[in-house]
N, C-alpha and C positions, 0 to 999 in steps of 0.2 A: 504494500500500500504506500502509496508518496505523499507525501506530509511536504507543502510545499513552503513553509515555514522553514526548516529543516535545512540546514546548507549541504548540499551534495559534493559527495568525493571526487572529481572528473577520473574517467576509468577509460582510458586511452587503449585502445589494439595495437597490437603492432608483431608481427609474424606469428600467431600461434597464442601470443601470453597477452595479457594486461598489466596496464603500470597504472595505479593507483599513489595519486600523491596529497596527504593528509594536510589540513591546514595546517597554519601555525597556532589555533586556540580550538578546542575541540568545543562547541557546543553541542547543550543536549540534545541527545537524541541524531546525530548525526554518524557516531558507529552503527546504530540499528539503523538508520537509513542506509550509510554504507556496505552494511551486513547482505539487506534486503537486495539491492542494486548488483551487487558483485556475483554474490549466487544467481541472478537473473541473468546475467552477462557468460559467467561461466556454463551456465544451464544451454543456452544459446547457444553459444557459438564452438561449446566444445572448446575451449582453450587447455592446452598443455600447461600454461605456466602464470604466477599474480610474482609482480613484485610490489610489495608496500613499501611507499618513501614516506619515510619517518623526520628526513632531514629538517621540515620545516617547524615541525612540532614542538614550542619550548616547553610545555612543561606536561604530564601526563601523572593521574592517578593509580594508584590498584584498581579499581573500578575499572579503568578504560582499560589498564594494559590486560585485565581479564577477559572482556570483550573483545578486544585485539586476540586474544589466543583464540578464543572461541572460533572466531569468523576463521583465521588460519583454521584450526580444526576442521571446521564444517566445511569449509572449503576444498579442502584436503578429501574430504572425502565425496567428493563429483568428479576427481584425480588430478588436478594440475599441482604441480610443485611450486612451492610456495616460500619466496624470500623475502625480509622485512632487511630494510636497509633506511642507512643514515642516522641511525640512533644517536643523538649528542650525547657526548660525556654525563653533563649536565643531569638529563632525561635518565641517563642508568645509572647514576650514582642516587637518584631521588627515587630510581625503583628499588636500588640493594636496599636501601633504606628500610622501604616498607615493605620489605620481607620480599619478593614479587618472585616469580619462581618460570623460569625463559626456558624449562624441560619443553623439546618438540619445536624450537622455533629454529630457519636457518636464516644466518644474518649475512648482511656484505656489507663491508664500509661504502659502500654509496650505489648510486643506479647503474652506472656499466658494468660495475663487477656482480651484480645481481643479475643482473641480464647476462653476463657468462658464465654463472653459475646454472642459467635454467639452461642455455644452451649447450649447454656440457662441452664447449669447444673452448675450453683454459685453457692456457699455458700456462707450464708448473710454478713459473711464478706469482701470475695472475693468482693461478688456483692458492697458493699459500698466501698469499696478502686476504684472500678472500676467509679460506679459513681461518685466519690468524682471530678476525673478530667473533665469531662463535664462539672460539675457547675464551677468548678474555671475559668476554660476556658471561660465559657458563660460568667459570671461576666466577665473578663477581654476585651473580645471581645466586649460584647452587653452592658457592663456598668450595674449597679444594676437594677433590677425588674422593 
């Protein structure tokens, strides 16, 4: 249902995936619009792959980065492979905080390297800068090994 109150996420195509890029202040109700929209698009058109850009985003709750997983989750399961990129410092040191737990998420420091990761055509540098921020993340979130 669209709620035209409601800011909408722009969800872009582009070979196979969609690029979803999140404001910089999340008002409410705008993940479940997001939610609603994305699963409609994936439903559609059959995409392989979502990359969320986080980049612009300064500040996020528990509440939303719960929703944020969620939507990855659900998502995840219509099958596209699913990267959330751009995470500020900022944003994941105010999520270690509140406990916030990033088990299931795959990250890239920004939008190309996300978009190489669903393409699967890294190079093994590429691919280590990419992975590099998942583990930081993980450690930060889930605390060491």
């Amino acid at each position: 249902m669209f709620d035209s109150s409601v800011p909408r996420v722009p969800l872009q195509r582009s070979k196979g995936s969609v690029l979803a890029t999140l404001p910089h202040e999340l008002a409410p109700g705008t993940l479940d619009q997001f939610e609603l929209d994305l699963l409609a698009k994936v439903r559609e058109h059959g995409l392989t792959g979502v990359v969320i850009d986080l980049s612009a985003l300064e500040l996020m709750d528990l509440t939303e980065f719960a929703k944020l997983k969620r939507i990855v989750q659900m998502t995840q399961m219509l099958g596209p492979k699913i990267v959330v990129v751009g995470l500020r410092p900022g944003v994941v040191a105010g999520l270690v905080a509140l406990g916030a737990d990033a088990a299931g998420l795959t990250t890239a420091l920004n939008m190309e390297l996300g978009l190489e990761v669903l393409r699967a055509r890294v190079s093994d540098e590429a691919l280590a800068e990419a992975a590099e921020l998942p583990e930081v993340l993980r450690q930060a979130l889930l605390g060491p090994g």
